[in-house]
N, C-alpha and C positions, 0 to 999 in steps of 0.2 A: 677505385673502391671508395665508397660511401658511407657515414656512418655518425651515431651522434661522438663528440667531444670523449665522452668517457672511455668509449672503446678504441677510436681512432689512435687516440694522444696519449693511449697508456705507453708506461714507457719501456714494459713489455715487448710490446708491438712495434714502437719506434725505432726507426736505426740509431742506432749510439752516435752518426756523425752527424744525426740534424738537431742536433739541443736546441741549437741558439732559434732552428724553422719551428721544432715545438713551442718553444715558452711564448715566440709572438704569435702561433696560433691562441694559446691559450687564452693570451691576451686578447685575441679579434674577439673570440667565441667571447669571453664573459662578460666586454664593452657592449658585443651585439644582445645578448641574454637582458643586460640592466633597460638596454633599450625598449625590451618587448619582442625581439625579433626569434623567431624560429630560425635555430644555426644549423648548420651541417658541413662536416669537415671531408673534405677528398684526401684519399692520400694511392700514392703507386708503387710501385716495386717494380726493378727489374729482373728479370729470370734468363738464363742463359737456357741456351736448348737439351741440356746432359740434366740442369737440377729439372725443369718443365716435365720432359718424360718421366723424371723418378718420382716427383710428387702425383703423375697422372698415373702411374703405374703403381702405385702406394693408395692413392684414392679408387681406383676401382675394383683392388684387393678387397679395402673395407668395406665398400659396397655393396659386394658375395658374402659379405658375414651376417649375423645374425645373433637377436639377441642384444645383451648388456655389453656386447664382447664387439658389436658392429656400433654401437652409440660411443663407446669410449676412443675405438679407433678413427671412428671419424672426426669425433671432436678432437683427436690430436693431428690429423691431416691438417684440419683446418686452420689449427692454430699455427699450422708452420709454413701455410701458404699468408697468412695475414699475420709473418713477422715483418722486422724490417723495414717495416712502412716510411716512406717516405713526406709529409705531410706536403700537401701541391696549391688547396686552397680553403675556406673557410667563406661558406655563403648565412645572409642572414634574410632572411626573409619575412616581411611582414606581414603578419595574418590580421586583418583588422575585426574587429568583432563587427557582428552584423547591428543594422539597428533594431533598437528594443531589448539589446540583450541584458542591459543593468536593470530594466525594468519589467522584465521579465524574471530574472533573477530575486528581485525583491519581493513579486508578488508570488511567486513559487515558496519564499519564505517566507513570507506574513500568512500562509494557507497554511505552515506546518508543516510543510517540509523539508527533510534534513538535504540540503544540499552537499553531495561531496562530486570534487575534483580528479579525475584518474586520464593523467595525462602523459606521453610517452615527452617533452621537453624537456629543456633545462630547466634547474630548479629558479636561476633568477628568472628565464622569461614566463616562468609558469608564474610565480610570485606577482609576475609586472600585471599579466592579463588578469588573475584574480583580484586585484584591486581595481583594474578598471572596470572590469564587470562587476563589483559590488561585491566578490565573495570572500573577500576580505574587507571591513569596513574600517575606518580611520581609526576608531579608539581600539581595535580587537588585536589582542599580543599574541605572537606564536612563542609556537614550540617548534623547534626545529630538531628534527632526529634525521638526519643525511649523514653520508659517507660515511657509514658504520667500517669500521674495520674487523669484526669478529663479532662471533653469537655474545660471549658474554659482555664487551661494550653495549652490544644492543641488548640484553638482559638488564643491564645497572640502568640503561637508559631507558626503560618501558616504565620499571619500578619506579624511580625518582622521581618521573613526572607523575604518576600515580599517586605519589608518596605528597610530591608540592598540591596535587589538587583536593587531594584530602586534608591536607594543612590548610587551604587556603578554604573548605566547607567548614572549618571546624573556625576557625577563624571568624566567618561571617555569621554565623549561628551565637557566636559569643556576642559578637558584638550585638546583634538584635536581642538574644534576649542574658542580658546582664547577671543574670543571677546562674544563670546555668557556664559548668563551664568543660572546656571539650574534654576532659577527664568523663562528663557526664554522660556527653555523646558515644566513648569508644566503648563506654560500661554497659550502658544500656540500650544503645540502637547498633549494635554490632552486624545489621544487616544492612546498613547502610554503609559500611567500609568496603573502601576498592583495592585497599593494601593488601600483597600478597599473603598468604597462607604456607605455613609448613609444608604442606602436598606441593603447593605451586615450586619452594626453593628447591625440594627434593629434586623437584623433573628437571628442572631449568643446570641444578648442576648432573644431572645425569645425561641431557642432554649436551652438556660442554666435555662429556668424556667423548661422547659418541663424534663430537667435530674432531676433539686434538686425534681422536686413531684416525679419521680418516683423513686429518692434513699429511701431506707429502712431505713437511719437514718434521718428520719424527725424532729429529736429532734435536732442537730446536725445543721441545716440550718447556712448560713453563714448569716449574721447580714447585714441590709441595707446599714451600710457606706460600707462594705465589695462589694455589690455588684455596689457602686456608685463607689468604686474604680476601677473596674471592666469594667464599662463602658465609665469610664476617660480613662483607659487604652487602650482602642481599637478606641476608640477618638479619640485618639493621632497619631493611625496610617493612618487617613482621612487627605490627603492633604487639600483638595478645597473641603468645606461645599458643595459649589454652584453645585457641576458635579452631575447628576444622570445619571448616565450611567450601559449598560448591561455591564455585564462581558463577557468576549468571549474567552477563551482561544484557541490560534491561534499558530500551529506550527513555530516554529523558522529557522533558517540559518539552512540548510541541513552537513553546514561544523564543524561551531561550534554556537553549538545551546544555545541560553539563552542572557538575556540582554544586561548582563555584559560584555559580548565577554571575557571570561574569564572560563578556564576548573574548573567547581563546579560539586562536585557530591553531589546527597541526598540518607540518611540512613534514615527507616523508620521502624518501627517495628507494630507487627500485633496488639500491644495494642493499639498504638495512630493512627490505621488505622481505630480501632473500633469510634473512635470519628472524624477525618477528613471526614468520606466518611459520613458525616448527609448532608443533604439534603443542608441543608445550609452554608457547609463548603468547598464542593464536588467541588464548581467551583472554589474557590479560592486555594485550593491544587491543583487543575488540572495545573492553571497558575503557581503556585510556580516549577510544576515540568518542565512546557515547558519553564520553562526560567532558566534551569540548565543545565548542559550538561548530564547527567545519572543520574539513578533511581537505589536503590540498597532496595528492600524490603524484611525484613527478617522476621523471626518466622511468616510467614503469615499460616493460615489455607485455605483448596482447596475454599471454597466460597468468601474468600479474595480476593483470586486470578482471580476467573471470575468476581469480583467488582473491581478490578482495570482494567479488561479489555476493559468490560462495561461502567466505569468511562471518557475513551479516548476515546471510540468509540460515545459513544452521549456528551462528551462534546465539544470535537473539528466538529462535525458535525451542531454546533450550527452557527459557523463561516466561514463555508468553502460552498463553491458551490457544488450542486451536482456533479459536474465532479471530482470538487478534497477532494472528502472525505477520510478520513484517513482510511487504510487498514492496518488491526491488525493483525498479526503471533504469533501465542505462539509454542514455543517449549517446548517440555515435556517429560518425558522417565519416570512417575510411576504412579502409581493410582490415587496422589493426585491433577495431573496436567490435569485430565480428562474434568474438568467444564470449565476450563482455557481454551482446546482447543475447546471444544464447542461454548463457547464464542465469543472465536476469529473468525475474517472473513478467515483465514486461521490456520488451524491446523495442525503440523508437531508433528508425534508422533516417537520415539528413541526406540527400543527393548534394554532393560533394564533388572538387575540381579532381579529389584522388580517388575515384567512381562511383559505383554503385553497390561495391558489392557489403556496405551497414545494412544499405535501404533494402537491398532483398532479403539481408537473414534478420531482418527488425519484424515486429509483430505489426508495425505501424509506418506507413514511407512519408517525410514531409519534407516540402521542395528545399526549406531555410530552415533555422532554428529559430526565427522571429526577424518579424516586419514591423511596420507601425500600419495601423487601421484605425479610421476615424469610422467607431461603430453609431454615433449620434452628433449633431450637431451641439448638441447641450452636453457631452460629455469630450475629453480628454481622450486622446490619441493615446490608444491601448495597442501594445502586440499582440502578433497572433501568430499561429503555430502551434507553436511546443504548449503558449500560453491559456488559447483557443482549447487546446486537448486534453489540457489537466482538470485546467478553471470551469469547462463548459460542458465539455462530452462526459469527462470523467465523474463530475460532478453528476451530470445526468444520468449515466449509465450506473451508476451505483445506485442513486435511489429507485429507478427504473428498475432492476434488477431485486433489490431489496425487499423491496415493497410489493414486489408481486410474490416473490417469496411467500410474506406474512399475508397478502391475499389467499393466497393455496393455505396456510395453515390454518387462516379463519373459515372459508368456505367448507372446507373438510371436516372440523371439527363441528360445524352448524348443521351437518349432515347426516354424522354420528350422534349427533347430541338427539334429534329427534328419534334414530331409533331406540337409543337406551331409554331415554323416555316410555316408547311403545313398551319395553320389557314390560313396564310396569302395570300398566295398564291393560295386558293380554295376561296374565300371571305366567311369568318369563316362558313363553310358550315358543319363542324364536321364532316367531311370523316374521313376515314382513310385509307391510301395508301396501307396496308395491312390485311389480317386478323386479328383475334382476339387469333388462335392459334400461329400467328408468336411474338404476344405479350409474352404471359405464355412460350413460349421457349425459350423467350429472358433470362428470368431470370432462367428458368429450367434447359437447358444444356449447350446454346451458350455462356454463359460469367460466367456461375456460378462454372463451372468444376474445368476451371481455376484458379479462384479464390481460391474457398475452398482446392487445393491444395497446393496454395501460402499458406494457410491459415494456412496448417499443416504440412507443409514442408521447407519452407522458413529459410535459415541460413545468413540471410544480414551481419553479421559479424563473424570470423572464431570463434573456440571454443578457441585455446591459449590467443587470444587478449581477449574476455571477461573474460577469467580467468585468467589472470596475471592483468586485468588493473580494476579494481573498480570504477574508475571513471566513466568508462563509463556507468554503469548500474544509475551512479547519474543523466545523461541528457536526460532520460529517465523517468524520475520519475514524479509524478504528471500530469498525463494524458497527455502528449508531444504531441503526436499524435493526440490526442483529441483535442486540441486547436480550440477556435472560428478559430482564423485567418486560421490553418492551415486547418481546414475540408472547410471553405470558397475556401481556393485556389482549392483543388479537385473540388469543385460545379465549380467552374470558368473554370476549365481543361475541365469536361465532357460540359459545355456549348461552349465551342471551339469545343471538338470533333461532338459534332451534328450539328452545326451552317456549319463544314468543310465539311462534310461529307452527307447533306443535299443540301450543293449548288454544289459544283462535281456532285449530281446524277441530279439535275432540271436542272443546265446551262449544265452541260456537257453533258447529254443526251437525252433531252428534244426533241430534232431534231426538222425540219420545216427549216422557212426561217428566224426565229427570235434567233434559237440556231444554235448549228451545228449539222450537220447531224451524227446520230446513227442507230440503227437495228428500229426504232421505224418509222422511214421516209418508208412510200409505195408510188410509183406512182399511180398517178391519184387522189390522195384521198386531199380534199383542206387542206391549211396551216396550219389552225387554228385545224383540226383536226390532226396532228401528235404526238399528246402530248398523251403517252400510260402512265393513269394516274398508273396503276397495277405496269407496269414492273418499271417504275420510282422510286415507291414503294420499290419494290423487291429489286433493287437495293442500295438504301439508306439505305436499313436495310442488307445487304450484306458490303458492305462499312462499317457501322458500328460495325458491331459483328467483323470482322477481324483486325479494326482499335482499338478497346480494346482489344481484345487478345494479340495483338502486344505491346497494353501500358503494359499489364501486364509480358508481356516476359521482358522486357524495365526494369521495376521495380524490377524485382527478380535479386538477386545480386549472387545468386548460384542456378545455373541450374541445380542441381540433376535429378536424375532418373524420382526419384517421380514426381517432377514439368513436366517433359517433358512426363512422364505416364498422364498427366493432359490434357496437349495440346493436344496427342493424338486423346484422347479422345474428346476433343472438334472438331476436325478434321472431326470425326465419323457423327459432326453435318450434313455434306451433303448429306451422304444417308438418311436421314431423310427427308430433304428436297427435295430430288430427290422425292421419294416416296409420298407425300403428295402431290406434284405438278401433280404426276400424278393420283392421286386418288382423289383430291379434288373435281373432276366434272369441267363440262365447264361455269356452273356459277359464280364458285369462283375467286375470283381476282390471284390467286396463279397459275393456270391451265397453265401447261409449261411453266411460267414465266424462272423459271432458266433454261430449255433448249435453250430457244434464249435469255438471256444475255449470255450464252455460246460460242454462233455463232456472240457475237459482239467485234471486236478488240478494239471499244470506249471502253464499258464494261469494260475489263481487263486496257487499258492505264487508263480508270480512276478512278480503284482499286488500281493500284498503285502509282497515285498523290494525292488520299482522304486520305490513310494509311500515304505515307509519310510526309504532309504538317502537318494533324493532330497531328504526332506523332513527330513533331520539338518540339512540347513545352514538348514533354516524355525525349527529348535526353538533354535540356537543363537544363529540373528537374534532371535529373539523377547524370548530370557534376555535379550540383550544391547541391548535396547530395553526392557524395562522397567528393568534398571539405572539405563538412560541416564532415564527416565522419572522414577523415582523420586529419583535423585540431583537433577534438576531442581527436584521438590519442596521436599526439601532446603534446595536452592539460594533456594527463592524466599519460607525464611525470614531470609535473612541479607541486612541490609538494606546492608553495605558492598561496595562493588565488589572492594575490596583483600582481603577474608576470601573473599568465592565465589572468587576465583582462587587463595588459599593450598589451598580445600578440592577445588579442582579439581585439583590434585598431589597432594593425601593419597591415596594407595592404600589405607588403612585407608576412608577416604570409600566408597568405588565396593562395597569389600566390605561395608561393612554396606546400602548401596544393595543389593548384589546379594541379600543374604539376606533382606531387608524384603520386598523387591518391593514392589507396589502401595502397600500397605500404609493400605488403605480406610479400618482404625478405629484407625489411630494417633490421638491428642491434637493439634488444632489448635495452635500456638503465635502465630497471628498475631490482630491482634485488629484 
């Protein structure tokens, strides 16, 4: 039998005549743990053939059962085939980190991302590998909450560091600003407290009724003064009687995340996770953890692990907007880490010496967790992998995704905008200038080709610069592109394009004695009749489809193949319309329309002043995104938080941004 240190060498489990084989195991296990090494303890048992049959004949009773009534029996079969235990040997084994993993690790967290640790080892070999992988750094102090003996030890103990991290924000807030002091803090920004609440001490002691009924030593109870001390004690950690307030645990600074502004890490182990994750503990650990800077959980077991997942993903959704909900990634490489990526809104599973089966229940299979690759001769040997798929893909496939989004919102709204327009001008008669098929092909082939290949092809920034610079995958993060304000500007864009591109086709070729004359002017025919409401029509939606095509060419920052296999094909849109025009019939509004805008030189002159006037506010977006682009760049050689925000007010900043632009073959400075 096999197993980690905690279960093996409980002394429980152990036979009462091997003390003296227990304590030097104990001893091997925690020299091999300081080490770094992955332990694991054997131990045997002997069974004669009379107990063998009765526990086999006891296990396959509970078997046939069912229900709460087959879980309890079996858990106490088990427990009485794995007494006794013998301990036989104690292996340690070294897992060594692959390369690139500390610097893969770093640039994961110079991007913004909260890195946590959920790991089934010991707590010291888990401690050893997170230092050498970088995710505990030299100066960052922990907290240690391990070997919890009972719900309320781990109650006092959630609070109090709670209780120290809000001492230590009130603390740092004095010090900056002098005049203020934390009396002022708890009075007047009482939504910035993480200190428990009246409702929280209610649950947590009603919660410590429901463990003592169901311990087994009901004789054994603690004594009433015992549990009024108990309740003084969590008292204590209640600022302000008067606040009832939710709890909300709310992500922190993307740079350095937690109250204190100060690198903390927390250690956790899987006993006192059995008591933090109660229902009514669950949000106040949630907060202990988003106001530290890393998470390190160790000895956890696989359903531990999809409860810590689950634990972030609906607690922080409690506080956050639909748009910015927190999106969870587990990384895994063995069997136990299968629930974990299930879990997760993104699973990345590692082929592994302990199989395959992360990589088949992950959303994403990758051979290592990180190599080294020299992506340039002029640049610095980066990782790749895990680093490749955050830094690059991820990177890409969001603005990719994004941004075609806000294509479809502008296009659509440039679409509607011209016929509310028309309202006007018909006196709201509910025409419509064209049919009902040039509508469904508006969105079918004329602007949507385009699009979706923006959609899947689109590289707005080269591959070296998102892989050397981690910052910039941080201004990115949190729905960027999503933004009210910024989906607002798009609606604003496509109301430009239809409002432009609406009145070029009615004043400019409206013809008579009121507009000027176009192909629509016949002699003889009176004034008031030269208004061809069809081809006017035809027109504006001709204007239009070519005038978004254009914004979208305008928009794409790398004209690949693909992209221009796009266009193409939108191109194709005119034999279609050739073809309809003349098959429509002589009823239809459409019936040779584009053959005589063809034969009009208005036509074309005013094809190309609707595209070009529309498409002034595309060339001024664009200036004004690679600025913003390149200033970013910039930004993401300056390693201090406090200097990118002095250089964010320089206006000499933005202008040498504006005149750089891109600026492809500038001199790397980051190394």
């Amino acid at each position: 039998m096999q197993g980690a240190e905690t279960t093996m060498l409980d002394a429980e489990r152990c036979a009462r005549s091997c003390g003296a084989i227990r304590t030097k195991a104990l001893q091997s296990v925690n020299q091999f743990a300081v080490e770094g090494l992955r332990t694991l303890v054997y131990g045997t048992r002997q069974l004669d053939p009379a107990e063998y049959n009765s526990l086999l004949t006891e296990l396959r009773h509970s078997a046939g059962l069912v229900g709460e009534q087959r879980v309890q029996r079996m858990r106490e079969i088990y427990e009485k085939i794995e007494s006794e235990l013998i301990p036989c040997a104690v292996t340690g084994v070294e897992d060594k980190l692959q390369v690139g993993v500390k610097e893969c690790v770093q640039s994961l967290r110079e991007s913004g991302i909260q890195i946590w640790i959920l790991t089934g080892d010991k707590e010291e070999t888990a401690i050893t590998v997170s230092q050498a992988a970088g995710h505990f750094t030299p100066k960052m102090s922990l907290i240690r909450l391990t070997n919890c003996p009972d719900f309320e030890t781990a109650a006092c103990w959630v609070f109090e560091q709670i209780e120290g991290l809000q001492t230590r924000a009130e603390q740092r807030l004095h010090r900056r600003n002098h005049t203020q002091s934390t009396l002022v803090l708890t009075n007047s920004a009482p939504h910035q407290m993480i200190t428990p609440t009246l409702e929280e001490v209610g649950e947590v002691v009603f919660a410590s009724t429901e463990f003592d009924a169901d311990s087994e030593n009901r004789d054994t109870k603690r004594s009433v003064s015992k549990r009024y001390r108990f309740i003084g004690r969590l008292m204590s950690f209640v600022r302000d009687k008067k606040w009832s307030r939710l709890r909300l645990p709310r992500r922190r600074h993307v740079r350095t995340p937690g109250i204190a502004g100060e690198p903390v890490g927390l250690v956790i182990d899987g006993k006192t996770l059995n008591y933090v994750l109660h229902p009514s503990l669950r949000d106040a650990f949630l907060d202990l953890c988003m106001n530290v800077t890393t998470v390190l959980c160790c000895r956890m077991t696989p359903l531990q692990k999809a409860s810590i997942v689950q634990l972030v993903q609906a607690g922080l959704a409690k506080g956050s907007s639909r748009v910015s909900l927190p999106v969870i990634a587990a990384v895994g490489d063995g069997g136990n880490d299968v629930a974990m990526l299930l879990q997760a809104n993104i699973g990345v599973g590692i082929y592994g010496k302990e199989g395959r089966e992360a990589a088949r229940a992950g959303d994403y299979s990758l051979p290592a967790f990180s190599s080294s690759l020299p992506l340039h001769t002029r640049f610095p040997r980066k990782s790749r992998y895990l680093h490749r798929l955050f830094m690059l893909h991820g990177h890409w496939a969001y603005h990719r995704l994004s941004m075609t989004m806000n294509i479809f919102y502008f296009k659509c709204t440039a679409l509607v905008t011209t016929e509310l327009l028309l309202q006007f001008y018909s006196g709201f008669s509910q025409n419509a200038n064209y049919g009902g098929l040039m509508f469904a092909l508006y969105n079918l082939t004329m602007t949507s080709v385009a699009s979706l290949f923006y959609g899947m092809f689109e590289q707005h920034l080269p591959e070296r610069e998102l892989m050397l610079r981690p910052y910039l995958y941080r201004v990115i993060s949190k729905q960027a592109n999503l933004r009210g304000w910024y989906v607002v500007l798009w609606i604003i864009e496509g109301i430009w394009f239809g409002l432009i591109t609406f009145l070029f086709a009615t004043y400019g070729l409206a013809g008579g004695t009121e507009y000027s004359p176009a192909v629509f002017f016949e002699p003889g025919t009176p004034p008031r009749a030269m208004y061809d409401f069809a081809l006017t029509g035809m027109a504006n939606y001709i204007f239009l489809w070519i005038a978004v095509n254009v914004r979208i060419a305008i928009l794409s920052r790398n004209m690949n193949y693909m992209i221009l296999v796009g266009f193409l094909i939108t191109c194709l849109n005119v034999v279609i319309l050739f073809f309809y025009q003349v098959t429509s019939g002589y009823g239809s509004l459409e019936f040779m329309t584009i053959t005589k805008l063809a034969r009009s030189p208005a036509f074309w002159f005013g094809l190309i002043l609707s595209v070009f006037t529309s498409n002034i506010s595309s060339l001024i977006w664009r200036l004004l995104s690679d600025t913003w682009w390149t200033g970013q760049m910039y930004l993401s050689e300056i390693p201090q938080q406090k200097l990118r925000k002095k250089k964010r007010r320089d206006l000499r900043f933005w202008v040498e941004s504006l005149v750089d632009g891109q600026r492809d073959n500038r001199p790397m400075n980051k190394n």
